[in-house]
N, C-alpha and C positions, 0 to 999 in steps of 0.2 A: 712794081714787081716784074722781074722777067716772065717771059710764057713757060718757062722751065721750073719755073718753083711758084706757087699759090701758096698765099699764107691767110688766114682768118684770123684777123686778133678776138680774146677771150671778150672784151670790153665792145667788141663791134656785131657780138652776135642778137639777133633778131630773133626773139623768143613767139611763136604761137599759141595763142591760150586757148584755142578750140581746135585741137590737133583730132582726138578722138573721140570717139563714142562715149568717157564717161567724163566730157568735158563737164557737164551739169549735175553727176553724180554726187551727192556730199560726200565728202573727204577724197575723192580725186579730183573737185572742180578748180582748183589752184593751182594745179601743176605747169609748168610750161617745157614748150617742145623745142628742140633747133634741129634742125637739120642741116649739117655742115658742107658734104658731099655727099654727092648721086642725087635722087628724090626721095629717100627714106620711104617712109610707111606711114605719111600723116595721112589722114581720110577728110583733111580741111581745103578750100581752095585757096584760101590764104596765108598758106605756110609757106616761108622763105627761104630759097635754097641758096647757097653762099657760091656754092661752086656744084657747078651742072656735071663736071666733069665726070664719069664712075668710071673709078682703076680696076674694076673685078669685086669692090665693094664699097659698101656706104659708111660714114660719121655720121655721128647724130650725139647729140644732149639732150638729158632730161634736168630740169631745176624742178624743185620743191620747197615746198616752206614745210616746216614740223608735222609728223603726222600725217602729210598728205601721200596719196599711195597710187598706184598704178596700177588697174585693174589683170585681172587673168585671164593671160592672152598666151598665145604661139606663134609660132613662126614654123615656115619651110627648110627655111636654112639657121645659119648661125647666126646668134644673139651675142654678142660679148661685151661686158661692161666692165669699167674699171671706176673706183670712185675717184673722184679729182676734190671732194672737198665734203667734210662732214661723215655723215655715219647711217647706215643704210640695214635695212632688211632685205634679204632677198628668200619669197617663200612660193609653193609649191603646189600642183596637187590638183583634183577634180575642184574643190572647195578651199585651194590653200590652205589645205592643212598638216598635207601630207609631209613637210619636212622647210626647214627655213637655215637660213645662216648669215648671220650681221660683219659685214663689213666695213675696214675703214678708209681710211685715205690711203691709196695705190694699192688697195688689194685689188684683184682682177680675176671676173668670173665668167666661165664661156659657158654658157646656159645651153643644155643639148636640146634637141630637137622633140617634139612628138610630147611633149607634157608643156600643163599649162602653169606657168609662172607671174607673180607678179612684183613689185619692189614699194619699197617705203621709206620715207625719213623719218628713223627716228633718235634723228640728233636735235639739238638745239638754237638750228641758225638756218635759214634757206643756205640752199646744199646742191653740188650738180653732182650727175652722173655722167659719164665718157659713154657712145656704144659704137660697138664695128658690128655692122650686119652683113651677112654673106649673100654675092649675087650684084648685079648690076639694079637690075628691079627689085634689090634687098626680100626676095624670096614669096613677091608677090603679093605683099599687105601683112596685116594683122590677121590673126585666126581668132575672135572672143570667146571666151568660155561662154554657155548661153543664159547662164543671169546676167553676166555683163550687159546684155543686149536687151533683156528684158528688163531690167531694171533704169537703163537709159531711156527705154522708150516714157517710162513711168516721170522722168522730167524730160521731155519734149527733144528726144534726139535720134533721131531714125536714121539706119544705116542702112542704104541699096544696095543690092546686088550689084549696081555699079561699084561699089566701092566708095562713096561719096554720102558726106553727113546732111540730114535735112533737119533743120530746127524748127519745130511747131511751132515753137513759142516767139520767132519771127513769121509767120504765118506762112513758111517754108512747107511746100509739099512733094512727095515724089511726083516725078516728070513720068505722063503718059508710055506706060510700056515699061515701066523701071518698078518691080517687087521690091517689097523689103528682104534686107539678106538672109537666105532661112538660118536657124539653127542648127548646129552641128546636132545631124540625127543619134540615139544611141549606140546604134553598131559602131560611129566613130568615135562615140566616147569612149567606149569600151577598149581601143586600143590605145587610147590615152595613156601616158607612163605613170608611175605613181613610185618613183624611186623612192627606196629611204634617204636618211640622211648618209648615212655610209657611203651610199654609191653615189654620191655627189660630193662628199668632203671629206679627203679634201683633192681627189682625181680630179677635179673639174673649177679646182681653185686653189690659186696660187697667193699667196701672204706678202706686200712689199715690204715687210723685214727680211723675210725669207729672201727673197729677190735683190736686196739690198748687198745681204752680206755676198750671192753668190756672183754679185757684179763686178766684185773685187779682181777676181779670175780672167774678166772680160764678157761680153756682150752675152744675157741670159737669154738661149729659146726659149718661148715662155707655151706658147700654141705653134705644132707643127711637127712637122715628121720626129726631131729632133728635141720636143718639146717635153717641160713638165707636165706641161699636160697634151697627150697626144690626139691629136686631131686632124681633119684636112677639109679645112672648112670652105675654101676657096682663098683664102689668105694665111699669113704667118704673121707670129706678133715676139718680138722679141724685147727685152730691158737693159736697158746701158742707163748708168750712172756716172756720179763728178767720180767717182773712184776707178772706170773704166780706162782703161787704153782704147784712142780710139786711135785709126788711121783714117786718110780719104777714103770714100764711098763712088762707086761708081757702079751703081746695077743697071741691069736690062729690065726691071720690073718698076713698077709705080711701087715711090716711098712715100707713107704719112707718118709724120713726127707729132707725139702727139704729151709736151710736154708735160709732167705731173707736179713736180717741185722743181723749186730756185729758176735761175735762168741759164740759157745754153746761146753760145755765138756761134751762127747759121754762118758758113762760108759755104762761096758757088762764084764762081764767075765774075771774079774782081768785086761781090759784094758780098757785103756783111748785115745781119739782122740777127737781131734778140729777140730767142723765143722764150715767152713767157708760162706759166704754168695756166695750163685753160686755151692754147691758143694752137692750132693744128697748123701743119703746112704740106703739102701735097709736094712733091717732085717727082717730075716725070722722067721717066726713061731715060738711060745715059746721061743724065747728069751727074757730074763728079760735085761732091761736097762734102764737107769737114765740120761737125760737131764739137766743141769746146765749151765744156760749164764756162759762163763768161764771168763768175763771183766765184768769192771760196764761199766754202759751205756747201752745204747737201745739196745737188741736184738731181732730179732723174729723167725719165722721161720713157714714154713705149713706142717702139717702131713697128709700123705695117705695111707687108708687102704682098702683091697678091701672089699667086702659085696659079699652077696649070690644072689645079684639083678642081674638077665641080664642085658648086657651092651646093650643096645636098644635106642631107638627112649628116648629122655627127656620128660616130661612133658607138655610142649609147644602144641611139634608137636603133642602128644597121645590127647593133648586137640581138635585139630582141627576136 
């Protein structure tokens, strides 16, 4: 590959299975992690970064088999998933309870800021999720709900203030001078969001049927000034389809192409590459290139660039 264009095929990614705190958890201990670009937000030293590079924000995949789920967690900045396969819950809340909403293949959900969310499969087949996280250092870790944390410690998995996981049950211990991470005390719980379902959907999430037909027209904002859903999370995410017009491409900002269905021919600089559904490609700055479904039939696929916005708190929580 040239130094202008990174590509990751879907087939070459390098899954972690001890990314987080509730690696040992029943019914989150199956999950597994990738981390495409930047360094994500694993808490493992053995998680595998594809590409070091960070444009202003992070890639990352979640896989799951049936039923396995994702504990409730936050973030600093923005969360955004889309499904690339299968069928998903995504729910909410001090105790996830407070509101949820199941998504399917290319629907796309930017999870705001200041509440604790978590997700699930509950389709019938191990299933990935797509994420863009906001920020270079993707908004400085995970935040756990604090049963999360207690309940981890309860099968042998302790999380330091460093940020780093220690397994008992390798007879792993915190290193001299390093506390365990405390719990978010009440006063912060208390500012924890607890939206309904209303003020999450569908403001904060967009449909790939929906997004399908209005591709017709040409290349859909989907996140950003200009967006269905408005935001300025440090990046922009926009949807182009086989029914798009497209012309050549030449920004001044990092693009990731992050294909959902069928296949698209990648043109740049006297070459050509097929991207596949599952398979990400980075370009960098000033480079000129030309997208073309390269099969008939349905393709689509979501582009991400960054912007000059700090990656911070969404709109949601700045409302409160």
């Amino acid at each position: 590959m040239t130094e202008k264009v990174h590509i990751v095929r879907y087939g070459e990614l390098i899954p972690c299975r001890t990314a987080f705190i509730d690696a040992h958890t029943p019914g989150s201990d199956k999950k597994e992690n990738f981390t495409i670009i930047g360094g994500g937000v694993s808490e493992a030293a053995d998680q595998h970064v594809h590409i070091k590079k960070t444009p202003g924000f992070n890639i990352g995949a979640a896989g799951q088999p049936p039923k396995c789920r994702n504990s409730l967690h936050t973030h600093r900045t923005a969360e955004v998933f889309f499904v690339l396969s299968g069928r998903w819950r995504f729910f909410w809340g001090r105790w996830g309870n407070t509101g949820e909403v199941v998504l399917e293949a290319g629907d796309i959900f930017n999870i705001p800021t200041g509440m604790f969310r978590g997700f699930e499969n509950v389709g019938t087949d191990y299933s990935m999720i797509m994420a863009i996280l906001g920020g270079n250092d993707a908004g400085g870790g995970v935040i756990w709900a604090p049963q999360v944390i207690e309940e981890a410690r309860e099968h042998g998995l302790i999380l330091g203030e460093n940020g780093k996981l220690y397994d008992t049950k390798k007879s792993e211990r915190l290193p001299d001078g390093i506390n365990p991470k405390k719990l978010m005390d009440e006063a912060s719980l208390s500012l924890m969001g607890e939206p309904k379902i209303t003020d999450i959907v569908p403001r904060w999430v967009s449909r790939y049927l929906d997004l399908l037909a209005l591709s017709k027209d040409g290349e859909v904002s989907v996140i950003g000034d200009e967006g269905i859903i408005f935001d300025r999370p440090g990046f922009e995410v926009s949807f182009v389809s086989s029914f798009t017009q497209m012309n050549t491409i030449k920004s001044d900002k990092f693009d990731v192409l992050m294909p959902v269905k069928g296949h698209w021919r990648l043109c740049f600089s006297g070459h050509k590459e097929i991207l596949n559904a599952g398979d990400t490609a980075l370009i960098e700055p000033n480079c000129n290139y030309k997208l073309e479904p390269s099969m008939s039939g349905e393709a689509s696929l979501y582009r991400v660039r960054n912007t000059d916005d700090t990656a911070g708190p969404t709109w949601l929580e700045r409302d409160r």
